[in-house]
N, C-alpha and C positions, 0 to 999 in steps of 0.2 A: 504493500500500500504506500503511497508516495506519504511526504513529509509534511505536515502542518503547519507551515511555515508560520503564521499569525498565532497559534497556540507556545510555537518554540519562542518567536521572541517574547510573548507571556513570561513565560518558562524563564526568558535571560532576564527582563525586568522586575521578576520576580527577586531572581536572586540575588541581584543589584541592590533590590530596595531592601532586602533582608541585610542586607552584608551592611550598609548605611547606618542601618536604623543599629545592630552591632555593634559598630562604631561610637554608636552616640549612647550607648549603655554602656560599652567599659567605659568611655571620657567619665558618667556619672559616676561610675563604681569605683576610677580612680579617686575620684573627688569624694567620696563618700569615703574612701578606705585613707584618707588624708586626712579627713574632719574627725576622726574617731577621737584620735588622741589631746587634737582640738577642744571638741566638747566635753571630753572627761578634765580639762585643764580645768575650764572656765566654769566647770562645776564645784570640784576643789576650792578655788579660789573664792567662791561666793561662799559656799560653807567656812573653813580658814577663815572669812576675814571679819567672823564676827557681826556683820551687818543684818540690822534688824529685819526680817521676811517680811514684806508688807502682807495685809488682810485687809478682807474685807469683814470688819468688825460691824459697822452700822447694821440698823434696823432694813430687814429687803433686799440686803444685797447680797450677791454670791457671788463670790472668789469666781475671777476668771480661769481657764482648765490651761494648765499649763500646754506650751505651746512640744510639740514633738523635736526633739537635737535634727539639727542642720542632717547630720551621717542618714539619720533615719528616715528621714524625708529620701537626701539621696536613693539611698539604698530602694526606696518602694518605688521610685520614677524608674533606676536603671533596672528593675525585675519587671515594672510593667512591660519597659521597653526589651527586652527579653522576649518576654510573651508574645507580644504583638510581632520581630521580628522571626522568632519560631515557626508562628501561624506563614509568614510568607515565603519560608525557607521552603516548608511542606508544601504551599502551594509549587513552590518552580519545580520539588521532584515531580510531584502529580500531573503537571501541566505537561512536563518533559515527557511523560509518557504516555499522556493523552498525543501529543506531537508526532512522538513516533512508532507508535501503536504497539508498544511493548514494553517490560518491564524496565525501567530506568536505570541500570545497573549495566551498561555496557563497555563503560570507558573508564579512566581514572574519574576522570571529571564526577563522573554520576556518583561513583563510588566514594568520596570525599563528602559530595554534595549529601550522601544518605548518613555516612559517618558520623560528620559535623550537626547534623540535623538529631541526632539520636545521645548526640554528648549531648547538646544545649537542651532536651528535654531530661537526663537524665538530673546535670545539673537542676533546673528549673525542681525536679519533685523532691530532689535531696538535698537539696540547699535553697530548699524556702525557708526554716526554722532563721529568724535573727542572729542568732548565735551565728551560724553557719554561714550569712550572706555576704560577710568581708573574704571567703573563698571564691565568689564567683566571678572575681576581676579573673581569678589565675587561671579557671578554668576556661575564660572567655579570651584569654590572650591566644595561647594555639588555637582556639576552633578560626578566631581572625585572620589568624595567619594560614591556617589551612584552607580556606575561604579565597582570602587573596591567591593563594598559590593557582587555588582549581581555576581559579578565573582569570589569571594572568599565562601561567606556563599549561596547564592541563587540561587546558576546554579543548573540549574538540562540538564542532555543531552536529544536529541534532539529524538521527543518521542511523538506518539499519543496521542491527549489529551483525558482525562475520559470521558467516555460515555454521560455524566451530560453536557459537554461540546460541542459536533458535534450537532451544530448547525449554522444556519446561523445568529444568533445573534450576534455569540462574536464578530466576525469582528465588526457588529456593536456598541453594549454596549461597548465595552474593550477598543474599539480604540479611540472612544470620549473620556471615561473617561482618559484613559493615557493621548492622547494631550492634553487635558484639566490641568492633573493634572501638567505636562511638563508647560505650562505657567504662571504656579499657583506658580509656585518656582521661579519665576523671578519675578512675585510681589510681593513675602514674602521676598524676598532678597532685592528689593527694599525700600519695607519699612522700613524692620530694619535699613537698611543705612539712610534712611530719618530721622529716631528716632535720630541717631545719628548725620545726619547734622543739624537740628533745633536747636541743642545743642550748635552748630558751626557752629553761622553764616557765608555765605561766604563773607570775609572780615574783620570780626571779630573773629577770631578766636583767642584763647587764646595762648599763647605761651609754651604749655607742649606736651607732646607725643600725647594723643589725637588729640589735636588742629591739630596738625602737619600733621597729620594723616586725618583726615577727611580737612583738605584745598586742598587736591588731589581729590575730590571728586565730582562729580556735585554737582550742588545747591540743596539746600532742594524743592523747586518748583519743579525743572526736574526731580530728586527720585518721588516724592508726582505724579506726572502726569503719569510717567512710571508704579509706581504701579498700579493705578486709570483704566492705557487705558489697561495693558495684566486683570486685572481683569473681565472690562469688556468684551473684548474676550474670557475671559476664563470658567467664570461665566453661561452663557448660553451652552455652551457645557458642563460641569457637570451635572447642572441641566437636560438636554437633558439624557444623559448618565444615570441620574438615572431611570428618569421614563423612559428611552425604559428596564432598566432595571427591572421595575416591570412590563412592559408586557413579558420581556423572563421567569419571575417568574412564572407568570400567567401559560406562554403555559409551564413553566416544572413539577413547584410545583403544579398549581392548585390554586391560588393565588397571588393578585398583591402584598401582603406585608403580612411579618408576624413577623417584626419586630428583626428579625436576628442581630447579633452584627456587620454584617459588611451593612446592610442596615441602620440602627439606627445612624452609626456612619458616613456614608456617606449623609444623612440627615441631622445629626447636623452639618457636614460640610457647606453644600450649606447654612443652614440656619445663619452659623456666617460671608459667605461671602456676603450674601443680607445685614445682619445686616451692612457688614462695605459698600457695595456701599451705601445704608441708611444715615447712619451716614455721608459718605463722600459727600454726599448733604446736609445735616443739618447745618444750621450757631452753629458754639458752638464745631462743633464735626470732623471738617474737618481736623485738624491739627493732635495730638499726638494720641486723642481718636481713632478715625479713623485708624490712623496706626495701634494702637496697636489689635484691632478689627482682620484686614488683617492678622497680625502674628500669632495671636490666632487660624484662619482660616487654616494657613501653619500649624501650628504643631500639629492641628489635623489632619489634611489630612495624616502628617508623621503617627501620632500613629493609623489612621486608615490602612495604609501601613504596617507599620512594624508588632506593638505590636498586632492588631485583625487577622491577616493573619497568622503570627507566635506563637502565645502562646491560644488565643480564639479560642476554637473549635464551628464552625457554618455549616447551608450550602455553606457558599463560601469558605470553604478550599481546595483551588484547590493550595496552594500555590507552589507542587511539591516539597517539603523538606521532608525527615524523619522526 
C-alpha cells in the first residue's frame, strides 16, 4: 500500500512538538531542582530570625493559606508539561503507522521513538510521589538526547519495511524489547544517582558542590529500590523479547541462534542484568556492587543500540541509515 504522506508528516510534527514541549519541562525541572535549596534557605531564615508570624487575630477574618514554595509550583508545571508532551510522542508512533500501514518499529528511528516514549511514561507513574520528582530532570536528560539523536542522525522517512521484516513478529519481538529497553534507562539513571547518593548521605552531606548537589536528591534507599523495582519489570520483558526473538530467527533464518553481533550482545545484556538482580539479593553485594553491575547492564544495552546497529554489519541491520 503506498505511503500517507499527510498522516507521516502528522507523524514528524508530532514528534517535533513533543520533543519542544520536553524541552521546556526539563528548563522547568532545572529550575525547580535549583529552587529547592532556595526555599528551604528562606524558610530557615524566617524561622532563625525570631520574627513575629503575622495572624489574623480580628473578629471574621481568616488567615490567608499559605502560598505553595516556588520548587513546587515548578515541579507540577514541568510534570504537566511531561504529560501533555507524552500524549504527542504517542501520537507520532500511532500516526507513523497509520502512514505506513504497519507496525512502527522498522528503523532505528521508530525504535528510539517507542523507547523514549515508554521511559517518559515509566518515569511519569514512578516519579509522581514529591519526594521522587527532583529525579525527573535526570531521567529527562537522555530521553532528550535520544530524541535529538533519532531526529537528527536516525530518521529515516516513512517507508515499507525490508522484506526480512513483514512479519507478524516485529510487532511482537520489537515492541517488548523497546519497552523493555524504555525502562531499563530509568534504572540505569537511577542507579548512577544512587552511586552518587551513598556518597552523600542524606543529612550528611558534605558542604562542596557535590554535596550541595546530591542533598536535592532522594535518598540512597529510594534511588536503590527504584532501580531494583523498573528492573525487575523490565528484566522479564527483555529476556521474553529475546527468545521470541530466536523463534522469529528460526521461522526466517532456519535457526534459533547463530550467534550474530546483535544477538551475542543482546544476550550479554540480559545476562549482566540477572547478574545484578543476583547480586542485589546477595548480602555483600546489594549496595555499590550491585549498582554498578545495573550500569554496566545500561551501557551495554546503549552500545548494543548504537555502536552494533550503526558500524557492525550483521543480520539485524535493519537500522534504515546509509
Amino acid at each position: 500500500m503506498p505511503i500517507n504522506e499527510t498522516l507521516s508528516q502528522y507523524s514528524d510534527w508530532s514528534f517535533e512538538s513533543s520533543f519542544t514541549i520536553y524541552v521546556l519541562a526539563f528548563i522547568l525541572l532545572i529550575a525547580q531542582y535549583a529552587s529547592v535549596k532556595a526555599s528551604a534557605v528562606h524558610s530557615k531564615e524566617l524561622v532563625g530570625s525570631g520574627a513575629p508570624i503575622a495572624t489574623a487575630t480580628g473578629p471574621g477574618r481568616i488567615a490567608d493559606a499559605p502560598k505553595r514554595p516556588l520548587s513546587e509550583r515548578l515541579a507540577g508545571m514541568g510534570y504537566a508539561l511531561l504529560i501533555l508532551a507524552l500524549v504527542l510522542h504517542v501520537a507520532a508512533v500511532v500516526l507513523r503507522g497509520f502512514a505506513t500501514h504497519r507496525f512502527p518499529l522498522g528503523n532505528m528511528y521508530e525504535f528510539v521513538t517507542m523507547a523514549t516514549a515508554a521511559a517518559t511514561l515509566t518515569s511519569i507513574v514512578l516519579l509522581r510521589k514529591r519526594a521522587m520528582r527532583p529525579m525527573l530532570v535526570f531521567v529527562l536528560a537522555p530521553i532528550i538526547i535520544l530524541m535529538f539523536l533519532a531526529a537528527t542522525k536516525l530518521y529515516a522517512d516513512a517507508a515499507p519495511v525490508v522484506p526480512a521484516l513483514r512479519s507478524y513478529w516485529l510487532p511482537i519481538h520489537v515492541t517488548i524489547v523497546s519497552v523493555g529497553s524504555g525502562i531499563l534507562l530509568v534504572s540505569g539513571v537511577a542507579s548512577l544517582l544512587f552511586l552518587l547518593r551513598i556518597k552523600q548521605p542524606a543529612g550528611e552531606e558534605k558542604s562542596t558542590a557535590l554535596g550541595r548537589f546530591a542533598a536535592k536528591l532522594p535518598d540512597a534507599q529510594s534511588l536503590d529500590r527504584l532501580a531494583y523495582k523498573t528492573t525487575i519489570i523490565a528484566f522479564p520483558l527483555f529476556g521474553a523479547g529475546v527468545i521470541l526473538g530466536a523463534i522469529w530467527a528460526e521461522a526466517a533464518w532456519g535457526r534459533f541462534w547463530g550467534w550474530d553481533p546483535k544477538e551475542t550482545m543482546s544476550f550479554i545484556t540480559w545476562v549482566i542484568y540477572a547478574a545484578y538482580l543476583h547480586a542485589r539479593a546477595t548480602s555483600g553485594w546489594r549496595n555499590t556492587r550491585a549498582a554498578w553491575i545495573n550500569v554496566g547492564g545500561f551501557v551495554t544495552m546503549l552500545f548494543n543500540l548504537f555502536i552494533i546497529n550503526m558500524v557492525v554489519s550483521g543480520l539485524h541491520s535493519y537500522a534504515g541509515l546509509n
